[in-house]
C-alpha positions, 0 to 999 in steps of 0.5 A: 723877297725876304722882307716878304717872308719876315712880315708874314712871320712877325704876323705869326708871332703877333698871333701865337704870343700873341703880341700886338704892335708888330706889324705897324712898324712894317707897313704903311698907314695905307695897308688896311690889310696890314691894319686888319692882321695886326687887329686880329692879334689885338683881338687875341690879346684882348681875349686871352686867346693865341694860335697853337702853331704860326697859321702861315706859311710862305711856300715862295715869292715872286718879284712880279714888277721889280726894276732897278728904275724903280728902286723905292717900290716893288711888287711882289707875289706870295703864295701863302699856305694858311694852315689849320689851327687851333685858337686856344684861351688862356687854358689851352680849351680850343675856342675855335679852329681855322680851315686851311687854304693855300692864297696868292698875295700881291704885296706893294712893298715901299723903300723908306728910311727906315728900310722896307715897309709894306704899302699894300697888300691884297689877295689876288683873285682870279678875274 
């Protein structure tokens, strides 16, 4: 759970730095949704832009399919409330400002040698 927690704060960081190269140390090549978050910071700093306060914000994890059996993959759930922000340049002139949402993550998180990474991430819709 706390590993969770950490991705969804280095995605904050990478965007209020903003920083590219944060995330792919934590996910796998196979998480485009991993690959996706870690393009929006790379857009940042090509534009010179960043994220006022960290947009995200973890309100809880679940372990939803989690058993010592299976000790090298673990699925969990996150509530993530994403906040509205402001995206400023170099400046501080808003560019642009984000609506807010509150979203269900369902996050396949992988035991490696390095430790955690993340192998899947989605947002769970409703069916």
């Amino acid at each position: 759970m706390a590993f969770v927690r950490h991705f969804f704060a280095e995605y904050n960081r990478a965007v209020t730095t903003p920083a590219t190269g944060l995330l792919a140390p934590l996910s796998l090549p196979t998480c485009s949704t991993c690959s996706a978050l870690d393009g929006d910071a790379q857009k940042l700093v090509e534009v010179e832009e960043k994220y006022v306060v960290p947009p995200c914000r973890v309100e809880s994890v679940t372990c939803v399919e989690c058993s010592e059996e299976q000790e090298t993959q673990w699925g969990m759930g996150a509530w993530v409330f994403s906040r509205r922000a402001d995206i400023v340049d170099r400046a501080g002139v808003v560019r642009q400002t984000t609506a807010s949402s509150s979203d269900m993550f369902m996050a396949t998180i992988e035991w490696r040698a390095q430790g955690w990474s993340m192998a899947r991430l989605r947002v769970a819709r409703p069916s």
